[in-house]
C-alpha positions as protocol buffer text, in pm:
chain_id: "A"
residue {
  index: 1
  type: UNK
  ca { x: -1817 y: 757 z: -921 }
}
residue {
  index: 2
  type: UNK
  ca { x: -1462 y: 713 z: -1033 }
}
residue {
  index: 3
  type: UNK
  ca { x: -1278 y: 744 z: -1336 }
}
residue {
  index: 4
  type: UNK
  ca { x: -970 y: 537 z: -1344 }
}
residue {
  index: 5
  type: UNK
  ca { x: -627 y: 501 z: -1542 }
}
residue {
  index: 6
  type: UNK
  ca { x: -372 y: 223 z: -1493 }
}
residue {
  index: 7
  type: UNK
  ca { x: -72 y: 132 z: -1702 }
}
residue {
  index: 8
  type: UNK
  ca { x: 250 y: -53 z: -1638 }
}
residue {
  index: 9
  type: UNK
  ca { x: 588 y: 149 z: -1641 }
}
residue {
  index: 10
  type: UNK
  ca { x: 940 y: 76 z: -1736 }
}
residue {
  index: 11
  type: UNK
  ca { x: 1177 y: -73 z: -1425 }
}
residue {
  index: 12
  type: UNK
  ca { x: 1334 y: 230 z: -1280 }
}
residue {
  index: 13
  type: UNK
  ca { x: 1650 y: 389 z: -1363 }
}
residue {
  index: 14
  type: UNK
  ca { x: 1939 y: 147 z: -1229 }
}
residue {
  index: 15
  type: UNK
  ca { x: 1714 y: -166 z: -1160 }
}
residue {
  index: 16
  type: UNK
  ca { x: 1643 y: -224 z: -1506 }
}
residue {
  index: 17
  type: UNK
  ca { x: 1820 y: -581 z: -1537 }
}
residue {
  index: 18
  type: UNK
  ca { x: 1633 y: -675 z: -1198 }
}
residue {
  index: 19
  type: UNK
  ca { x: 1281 y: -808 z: -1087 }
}
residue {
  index: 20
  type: UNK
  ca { x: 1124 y: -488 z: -1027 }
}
residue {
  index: 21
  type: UNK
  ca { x: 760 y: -434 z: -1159 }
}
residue {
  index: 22
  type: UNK
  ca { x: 634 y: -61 z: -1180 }
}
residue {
  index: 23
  type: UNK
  ca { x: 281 y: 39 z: -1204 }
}
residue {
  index: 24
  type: UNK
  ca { x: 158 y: 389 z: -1207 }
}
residue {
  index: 25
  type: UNK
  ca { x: -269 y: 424 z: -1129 }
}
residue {
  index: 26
  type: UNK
  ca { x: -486 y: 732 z: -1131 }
}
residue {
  index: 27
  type: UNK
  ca { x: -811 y: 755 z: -964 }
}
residue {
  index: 28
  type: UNK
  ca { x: -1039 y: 1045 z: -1038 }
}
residue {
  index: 29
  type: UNK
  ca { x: -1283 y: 1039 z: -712 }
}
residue {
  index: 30
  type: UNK
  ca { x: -1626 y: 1228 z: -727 }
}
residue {
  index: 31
  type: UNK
  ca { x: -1775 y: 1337 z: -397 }
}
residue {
  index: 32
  type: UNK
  ca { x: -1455 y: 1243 z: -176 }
}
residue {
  index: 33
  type: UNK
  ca { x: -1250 y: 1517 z: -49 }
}
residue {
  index: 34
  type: UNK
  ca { x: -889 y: 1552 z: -55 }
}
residue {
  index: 35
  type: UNK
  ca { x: -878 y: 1530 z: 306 }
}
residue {
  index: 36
  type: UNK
  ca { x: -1063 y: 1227 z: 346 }
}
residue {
  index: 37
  type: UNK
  ca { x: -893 y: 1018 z: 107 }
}
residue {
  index: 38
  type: UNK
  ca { x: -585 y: 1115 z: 278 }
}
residue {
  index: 39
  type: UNK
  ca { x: -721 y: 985 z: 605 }
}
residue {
  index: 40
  type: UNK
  ca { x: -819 y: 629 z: 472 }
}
residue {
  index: 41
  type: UNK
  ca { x: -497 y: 609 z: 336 }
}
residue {
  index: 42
  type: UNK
  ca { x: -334 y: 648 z: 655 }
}
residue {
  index: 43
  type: UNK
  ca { x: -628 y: 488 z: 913 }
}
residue {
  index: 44
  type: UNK
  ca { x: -458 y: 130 z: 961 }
}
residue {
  index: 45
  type: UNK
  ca { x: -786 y: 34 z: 1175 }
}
residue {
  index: 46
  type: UNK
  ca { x: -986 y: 66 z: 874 }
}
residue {
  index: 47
  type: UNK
  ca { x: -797 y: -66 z: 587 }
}
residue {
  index: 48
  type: UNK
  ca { x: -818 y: -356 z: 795 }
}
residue {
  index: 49
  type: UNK
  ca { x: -1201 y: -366 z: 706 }
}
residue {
  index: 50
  type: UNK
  ca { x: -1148 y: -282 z: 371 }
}
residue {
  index: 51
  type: UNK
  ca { x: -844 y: -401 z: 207 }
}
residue {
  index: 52
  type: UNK
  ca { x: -970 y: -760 z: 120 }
}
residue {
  index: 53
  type: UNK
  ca { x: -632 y: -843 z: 45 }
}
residue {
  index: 54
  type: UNK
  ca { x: -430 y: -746 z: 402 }
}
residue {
  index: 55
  type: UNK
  ca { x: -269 y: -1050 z: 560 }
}
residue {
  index: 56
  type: UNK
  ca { x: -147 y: -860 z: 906 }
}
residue {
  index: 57
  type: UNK
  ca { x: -48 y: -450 z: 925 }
}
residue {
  index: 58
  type: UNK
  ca { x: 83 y: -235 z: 1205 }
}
residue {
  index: 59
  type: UNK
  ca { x: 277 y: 19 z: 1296 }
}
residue {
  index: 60
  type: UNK
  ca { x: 626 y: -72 z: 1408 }
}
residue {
  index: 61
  type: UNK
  ca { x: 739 y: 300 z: 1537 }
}
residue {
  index: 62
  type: UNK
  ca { x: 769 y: 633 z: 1498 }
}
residue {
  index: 63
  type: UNK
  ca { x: 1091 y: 813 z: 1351 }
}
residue {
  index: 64
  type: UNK
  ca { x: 944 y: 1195 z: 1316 }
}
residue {
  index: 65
  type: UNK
  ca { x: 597 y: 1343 z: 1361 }
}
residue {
  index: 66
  type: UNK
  ca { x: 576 y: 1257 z: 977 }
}
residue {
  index: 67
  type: UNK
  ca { x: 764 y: 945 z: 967 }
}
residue {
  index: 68
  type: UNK
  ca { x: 741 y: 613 z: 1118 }
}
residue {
  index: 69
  type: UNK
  ca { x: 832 y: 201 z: 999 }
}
residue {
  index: 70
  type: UNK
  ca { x: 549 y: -38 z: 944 }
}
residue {
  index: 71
  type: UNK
  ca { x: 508 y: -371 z: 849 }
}
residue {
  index: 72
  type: UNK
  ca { x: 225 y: -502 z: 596 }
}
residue {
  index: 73
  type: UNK
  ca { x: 127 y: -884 z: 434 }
}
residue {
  index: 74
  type: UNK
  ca { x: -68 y: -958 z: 123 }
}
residue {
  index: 75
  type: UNK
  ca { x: -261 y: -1239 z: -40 }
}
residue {
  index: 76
  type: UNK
  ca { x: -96 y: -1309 z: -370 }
}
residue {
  index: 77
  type: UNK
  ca { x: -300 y: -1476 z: -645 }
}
residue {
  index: 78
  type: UNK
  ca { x: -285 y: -1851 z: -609 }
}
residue {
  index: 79
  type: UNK
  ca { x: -50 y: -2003 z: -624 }
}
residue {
  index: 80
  type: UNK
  ca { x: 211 y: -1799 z: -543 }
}
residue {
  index: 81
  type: UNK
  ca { x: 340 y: -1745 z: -239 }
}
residue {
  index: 82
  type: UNK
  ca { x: 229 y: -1446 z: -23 }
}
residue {
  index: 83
  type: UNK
  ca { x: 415 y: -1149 z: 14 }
}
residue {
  index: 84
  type: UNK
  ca { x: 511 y: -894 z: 272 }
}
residue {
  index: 85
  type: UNK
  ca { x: 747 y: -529 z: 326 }
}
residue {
  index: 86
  type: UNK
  ca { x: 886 y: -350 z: 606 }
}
residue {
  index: 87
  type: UNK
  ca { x: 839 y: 8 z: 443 }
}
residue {
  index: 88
  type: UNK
  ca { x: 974 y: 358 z: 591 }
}
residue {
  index: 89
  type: UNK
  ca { x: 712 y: 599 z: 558 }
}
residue {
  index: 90
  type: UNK
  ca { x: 731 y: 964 z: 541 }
}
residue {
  index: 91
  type: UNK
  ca { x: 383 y: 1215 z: 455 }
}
residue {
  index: 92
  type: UNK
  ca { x: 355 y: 1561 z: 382 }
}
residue {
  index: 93
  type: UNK
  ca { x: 8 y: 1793 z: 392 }
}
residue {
  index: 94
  type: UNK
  ca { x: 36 y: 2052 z: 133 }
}
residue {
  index: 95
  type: UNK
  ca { x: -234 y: 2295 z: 144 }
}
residue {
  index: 96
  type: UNK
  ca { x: -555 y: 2092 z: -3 }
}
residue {
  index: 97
  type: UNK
  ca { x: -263 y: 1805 z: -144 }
}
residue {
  index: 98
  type: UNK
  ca { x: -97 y: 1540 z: 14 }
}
residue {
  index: 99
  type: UNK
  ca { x: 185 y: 1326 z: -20 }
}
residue {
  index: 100
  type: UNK
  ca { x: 285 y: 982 z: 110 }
}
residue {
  index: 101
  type: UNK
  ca { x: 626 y: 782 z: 24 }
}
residue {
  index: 102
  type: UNK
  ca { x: 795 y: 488 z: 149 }
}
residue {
  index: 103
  type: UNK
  ca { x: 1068 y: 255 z: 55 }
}
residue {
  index: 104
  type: UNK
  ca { x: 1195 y: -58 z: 185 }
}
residue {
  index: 105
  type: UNK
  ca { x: 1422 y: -86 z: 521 }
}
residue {
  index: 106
  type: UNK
  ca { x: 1546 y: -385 z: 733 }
}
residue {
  index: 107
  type: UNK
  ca { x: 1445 y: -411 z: 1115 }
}
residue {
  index: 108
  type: UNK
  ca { x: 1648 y: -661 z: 1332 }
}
residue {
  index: 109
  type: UNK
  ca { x: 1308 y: -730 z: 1532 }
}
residue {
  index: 110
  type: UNK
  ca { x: 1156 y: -831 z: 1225 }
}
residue {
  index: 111
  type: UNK
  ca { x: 1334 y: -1003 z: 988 }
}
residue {
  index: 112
  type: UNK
  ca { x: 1210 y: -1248 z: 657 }
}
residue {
  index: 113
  type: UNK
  ca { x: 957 y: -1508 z: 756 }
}
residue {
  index: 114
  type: UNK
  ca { x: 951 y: -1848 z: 630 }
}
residue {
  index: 115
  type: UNK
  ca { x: 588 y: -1885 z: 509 }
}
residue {
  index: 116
  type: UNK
  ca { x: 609 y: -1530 z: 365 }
}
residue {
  index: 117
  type: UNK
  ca { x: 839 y: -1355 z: 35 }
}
residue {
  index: 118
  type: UNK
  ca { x: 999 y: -1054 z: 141 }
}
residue {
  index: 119
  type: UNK
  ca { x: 922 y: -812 z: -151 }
}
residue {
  index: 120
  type: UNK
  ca { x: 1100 y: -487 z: -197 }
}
residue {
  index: 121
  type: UNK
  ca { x: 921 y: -139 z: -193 }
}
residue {
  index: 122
  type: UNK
  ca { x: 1195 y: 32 z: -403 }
}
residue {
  index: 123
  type: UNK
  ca { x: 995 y: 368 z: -409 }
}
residue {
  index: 124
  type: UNK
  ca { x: 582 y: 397 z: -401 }
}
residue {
  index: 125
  type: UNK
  ca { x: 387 y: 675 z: -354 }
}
residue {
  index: 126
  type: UNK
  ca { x: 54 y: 843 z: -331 }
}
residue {
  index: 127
  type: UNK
  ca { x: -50 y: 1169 z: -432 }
}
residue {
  index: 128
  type: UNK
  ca { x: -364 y: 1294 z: -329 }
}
residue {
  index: 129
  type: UNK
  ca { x: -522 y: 1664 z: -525 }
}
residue {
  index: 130
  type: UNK
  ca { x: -764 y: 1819 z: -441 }
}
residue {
  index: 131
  type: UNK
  ca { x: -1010 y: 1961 z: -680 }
}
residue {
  index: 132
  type: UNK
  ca { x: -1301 y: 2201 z: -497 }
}
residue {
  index: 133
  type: UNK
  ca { x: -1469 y: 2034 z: -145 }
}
residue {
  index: 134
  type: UNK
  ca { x: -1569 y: 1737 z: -251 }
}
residue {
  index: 135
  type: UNK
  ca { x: -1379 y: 1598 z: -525 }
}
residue {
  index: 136
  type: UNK
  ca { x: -1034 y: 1509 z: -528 }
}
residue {
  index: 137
  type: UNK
  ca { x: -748 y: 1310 z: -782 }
}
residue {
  index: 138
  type: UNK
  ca { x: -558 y: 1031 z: -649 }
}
residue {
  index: 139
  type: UNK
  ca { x: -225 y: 938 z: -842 }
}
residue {
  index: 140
  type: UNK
  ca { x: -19 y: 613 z: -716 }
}
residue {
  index: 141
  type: UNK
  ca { x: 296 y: 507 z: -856 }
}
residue {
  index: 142
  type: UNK
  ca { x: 431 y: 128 z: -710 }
}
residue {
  index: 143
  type: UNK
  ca { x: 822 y: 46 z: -746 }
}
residue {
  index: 144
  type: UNK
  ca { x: 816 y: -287 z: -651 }
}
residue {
  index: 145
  type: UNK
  ca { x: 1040 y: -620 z: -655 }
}
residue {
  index: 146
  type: UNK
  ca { x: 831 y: -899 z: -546 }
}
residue {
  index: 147
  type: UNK
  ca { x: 1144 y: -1086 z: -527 }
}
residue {
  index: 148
  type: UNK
  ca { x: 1109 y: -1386 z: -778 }
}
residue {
  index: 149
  type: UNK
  ca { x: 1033 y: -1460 z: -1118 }
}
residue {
  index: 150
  type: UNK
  ca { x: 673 y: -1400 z: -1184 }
}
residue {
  index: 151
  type: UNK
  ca { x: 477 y: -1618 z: -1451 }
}
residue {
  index: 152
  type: UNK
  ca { x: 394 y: -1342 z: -1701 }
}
residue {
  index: 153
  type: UNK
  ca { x: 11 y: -1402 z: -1627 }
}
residue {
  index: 154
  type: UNK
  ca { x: 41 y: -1254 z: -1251 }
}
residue {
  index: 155
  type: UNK
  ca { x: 253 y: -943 z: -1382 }
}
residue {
  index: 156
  type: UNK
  ca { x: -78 y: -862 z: -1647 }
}
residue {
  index: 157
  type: UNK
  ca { x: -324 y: -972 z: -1400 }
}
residue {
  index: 158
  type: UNK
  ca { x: -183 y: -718 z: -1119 }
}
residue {
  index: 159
  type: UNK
  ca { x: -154 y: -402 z: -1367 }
}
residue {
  index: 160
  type: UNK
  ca { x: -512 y: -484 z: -1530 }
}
residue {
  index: 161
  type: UNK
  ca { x: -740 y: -627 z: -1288 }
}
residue {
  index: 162
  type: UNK
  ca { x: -571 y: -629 z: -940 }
}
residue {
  index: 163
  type: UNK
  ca { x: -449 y: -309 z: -946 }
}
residue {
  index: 164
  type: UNK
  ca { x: -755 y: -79 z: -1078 }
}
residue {
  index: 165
  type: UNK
  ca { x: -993 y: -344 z: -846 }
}
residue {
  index: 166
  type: UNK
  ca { x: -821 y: -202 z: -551 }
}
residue {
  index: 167
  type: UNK
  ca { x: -833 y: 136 z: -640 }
}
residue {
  index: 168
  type: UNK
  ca { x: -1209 y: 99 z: -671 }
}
residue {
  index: 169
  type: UNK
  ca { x: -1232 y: -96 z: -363 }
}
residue {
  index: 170
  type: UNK
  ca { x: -1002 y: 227 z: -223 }
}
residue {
  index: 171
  type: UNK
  ca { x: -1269 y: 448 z: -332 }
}
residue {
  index: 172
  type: UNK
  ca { x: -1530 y: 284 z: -230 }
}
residue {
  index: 173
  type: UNK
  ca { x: -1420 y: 266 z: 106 }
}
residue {
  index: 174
  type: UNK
  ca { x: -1361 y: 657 z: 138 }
}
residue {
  index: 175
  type: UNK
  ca { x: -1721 y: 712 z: 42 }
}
residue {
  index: 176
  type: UNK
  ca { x: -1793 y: 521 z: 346 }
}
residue {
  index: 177
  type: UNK
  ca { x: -1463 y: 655 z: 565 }
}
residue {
  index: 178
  type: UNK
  ca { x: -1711 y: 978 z: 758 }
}
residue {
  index: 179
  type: UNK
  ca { x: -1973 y: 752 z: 847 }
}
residue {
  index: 180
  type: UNK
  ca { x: -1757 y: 459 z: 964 }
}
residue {
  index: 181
  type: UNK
  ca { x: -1502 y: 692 z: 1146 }
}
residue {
  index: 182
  type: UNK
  ca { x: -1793 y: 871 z: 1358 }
}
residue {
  index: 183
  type: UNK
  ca { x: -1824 y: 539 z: 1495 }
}
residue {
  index: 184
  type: UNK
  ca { x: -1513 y: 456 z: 1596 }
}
residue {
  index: 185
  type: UNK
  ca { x: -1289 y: 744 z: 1762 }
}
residue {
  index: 186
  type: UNK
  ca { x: -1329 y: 1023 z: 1553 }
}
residue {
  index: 187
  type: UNK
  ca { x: -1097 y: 1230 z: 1718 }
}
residue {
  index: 188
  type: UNK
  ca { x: -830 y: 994 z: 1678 }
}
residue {
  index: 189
  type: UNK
  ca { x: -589 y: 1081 z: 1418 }
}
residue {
  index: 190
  type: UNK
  ca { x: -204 y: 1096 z: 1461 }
}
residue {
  index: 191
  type: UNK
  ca { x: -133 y: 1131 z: 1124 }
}
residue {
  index: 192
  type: UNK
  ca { x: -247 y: 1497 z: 1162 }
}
residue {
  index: 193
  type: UNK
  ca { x: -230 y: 1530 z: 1519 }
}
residue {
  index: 194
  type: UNK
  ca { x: 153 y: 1403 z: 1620 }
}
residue {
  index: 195
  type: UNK
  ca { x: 67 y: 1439 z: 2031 }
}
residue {
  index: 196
  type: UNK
  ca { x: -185 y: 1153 z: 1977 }
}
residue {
  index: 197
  type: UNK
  ca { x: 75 y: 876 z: 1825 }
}
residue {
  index: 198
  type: UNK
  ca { x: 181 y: 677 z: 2127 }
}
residue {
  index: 199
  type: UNK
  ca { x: 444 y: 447 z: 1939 }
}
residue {
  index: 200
  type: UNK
  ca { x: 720 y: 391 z: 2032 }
}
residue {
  index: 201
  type: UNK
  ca { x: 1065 y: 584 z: 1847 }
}
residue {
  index: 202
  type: UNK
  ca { x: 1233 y: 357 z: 1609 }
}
residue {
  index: 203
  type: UNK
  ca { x: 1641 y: 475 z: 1650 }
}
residue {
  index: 204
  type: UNK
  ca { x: 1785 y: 576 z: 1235 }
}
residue {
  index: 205
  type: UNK
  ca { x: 2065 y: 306 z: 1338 }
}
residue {
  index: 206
  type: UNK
  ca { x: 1838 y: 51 z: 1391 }
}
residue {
  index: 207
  type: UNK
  ca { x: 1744 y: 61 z: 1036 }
}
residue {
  index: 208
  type: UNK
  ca { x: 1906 y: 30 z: 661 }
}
residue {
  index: 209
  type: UNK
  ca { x: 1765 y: 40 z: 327 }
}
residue {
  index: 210
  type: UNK
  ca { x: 1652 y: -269 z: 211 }
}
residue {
  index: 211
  type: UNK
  ca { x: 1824 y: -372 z: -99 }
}
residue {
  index: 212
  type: UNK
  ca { x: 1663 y: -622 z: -339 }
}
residue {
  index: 213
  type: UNK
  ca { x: 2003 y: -827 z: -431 }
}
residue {
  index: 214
  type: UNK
  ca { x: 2047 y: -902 z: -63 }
}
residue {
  index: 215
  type: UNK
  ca { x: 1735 y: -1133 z: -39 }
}
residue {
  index: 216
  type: UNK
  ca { x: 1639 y: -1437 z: -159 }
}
residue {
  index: 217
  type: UNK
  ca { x: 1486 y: -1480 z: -517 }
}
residue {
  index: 218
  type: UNK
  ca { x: 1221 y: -1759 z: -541 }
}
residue {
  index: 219
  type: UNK
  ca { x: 1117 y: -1906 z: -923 }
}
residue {
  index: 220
  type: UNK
  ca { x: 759 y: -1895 z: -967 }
}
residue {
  index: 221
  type: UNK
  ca { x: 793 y: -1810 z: -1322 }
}
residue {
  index: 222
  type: UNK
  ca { x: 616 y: -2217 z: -1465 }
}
residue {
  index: 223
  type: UNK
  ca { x: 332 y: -2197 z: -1186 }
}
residue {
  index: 224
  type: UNK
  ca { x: -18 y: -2189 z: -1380 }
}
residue {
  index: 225
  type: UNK
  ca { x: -287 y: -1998 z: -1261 }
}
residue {
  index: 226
  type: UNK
  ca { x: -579 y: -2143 z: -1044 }
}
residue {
  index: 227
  type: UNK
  ca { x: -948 y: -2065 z: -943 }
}
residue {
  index: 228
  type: UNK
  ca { x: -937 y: -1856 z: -675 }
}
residue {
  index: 229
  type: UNK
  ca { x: -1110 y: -1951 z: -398 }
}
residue {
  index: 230
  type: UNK
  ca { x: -993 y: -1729 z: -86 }
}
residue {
  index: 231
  type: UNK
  ca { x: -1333 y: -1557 z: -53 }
}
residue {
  index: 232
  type: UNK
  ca { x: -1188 y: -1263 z: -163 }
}
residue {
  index: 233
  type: UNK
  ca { x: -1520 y: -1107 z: -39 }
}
residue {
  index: 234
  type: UNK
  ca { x: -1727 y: -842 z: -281 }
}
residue {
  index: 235
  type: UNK
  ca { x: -1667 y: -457 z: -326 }
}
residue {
  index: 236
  type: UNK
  ca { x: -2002 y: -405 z: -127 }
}
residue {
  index: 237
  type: UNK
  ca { x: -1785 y: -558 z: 203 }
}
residue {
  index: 238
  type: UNK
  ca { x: -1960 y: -430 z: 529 }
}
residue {
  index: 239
  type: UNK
  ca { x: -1752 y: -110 z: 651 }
}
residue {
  index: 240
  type: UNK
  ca { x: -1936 y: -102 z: 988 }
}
């Protein structure tokens, strides 16, 4: 099982007159190893199965053997409009820990779409611990400006049910990560082997950080909350 702590934060330092929301989760996970929670987070096949909540992810290209620019849409809770990031992302392997970081950055090819918000990764990070073979401590911390003004039921929704939901829904997926990646090339895994990533390089000076104040804020702040009827589909999703 999984023992689980989630609380909001403070804005961060120098953003504290903006939009930004920060959220901090910890995940305790018995019987997943270090190594295998740092797969799932990285395995953009699969959290297509898992995350209930992905509109469209993929990679855009590669900057380093440990960096590269991707692009990711969620379902926001009706009925606010959906959001999505272009996000930097760098990783590190530490002995039996692991780190992943990204942060927000504009790409000519793909720039704010009119059915989506562009939100604003400011910083977010996972850091995965290991704790013996088969148990493991996952610790996420989300700077985020979903660029508008959020009815004050979404921002306690996301940090007490929405957030710590997909954190279980994270760890239920890893204990079904070995099984499902047998199936589906289990060799495969750039993330730790750089000679298998086939994108394409992404040039630094195609790129800039993407700051907040230069998009578009949207006032969602009066919109009431609805019954959700997406089909969000149940924890005990088929991974096969």
């Amino acid at each position: 099982g999984e023992k689980l702590l989630a609380r909001p934060l403070l804005a961060p330092l120098g953003v504290a007159d903006s939009l930004a929301r920060s959220l901090q989760c910890r995940m305790d996970c018995k019987d997943v190893a270090a190594e295998t929670l740092y797969d799932v987070l990285h395995d953009i096949e699969y959290r297509r199965k898992w995350d209930t909540n992905v509109i469209e992810t993929f990679d855009i290209g590669k900057l380093t053997v440990n960096a590269d620019v991707g692009y990711y849409s969620w379902k926001c809770p009706k009925p606010l409009k959906n959001r999505d990031v272009i996000t930097l992302r760098s990783w590190l392997p530490m002995g039996d820990d692991y780190i992943i970081m990204n942060y927000s950055v504009k790409h000519p090819k793909y720039p704010p779409r009119k059915d989506m918000v562009r939100a604003v990764s400011i910083q977010t990070g996972y850091l995965v611990q290991g704790k013996g073979a088969k148990n493991c401590t996952l610790t996420y911390l989300a700077q985020v400006d979903p660029k508008g003004s959020l009815p004050k039921w979404v921002v306690n929704k996301s940090s007490q049910l929405l957030a710590p939901k997909a954190m279980r829904k994270m760890y239920k997926a890893c204990v079904k990560y070995p099984d499902w990646k047998l199936k589906h090339s289990p060799h495969h895994k750039p993330w730790l082997f750089p000679e298998q990533n086939t994108l394409a390089p992404v040039a630094l000076a195609d790129l800039a950080i993407q700051h907040a104040d230069s998009l578009e804020n949207i006032d969602e702040s009066a919109l009431s909350e609805t019954k959700d009827d997406r089909g969000d589909g149940s924890d005990e999703d088929s991974l096969n």
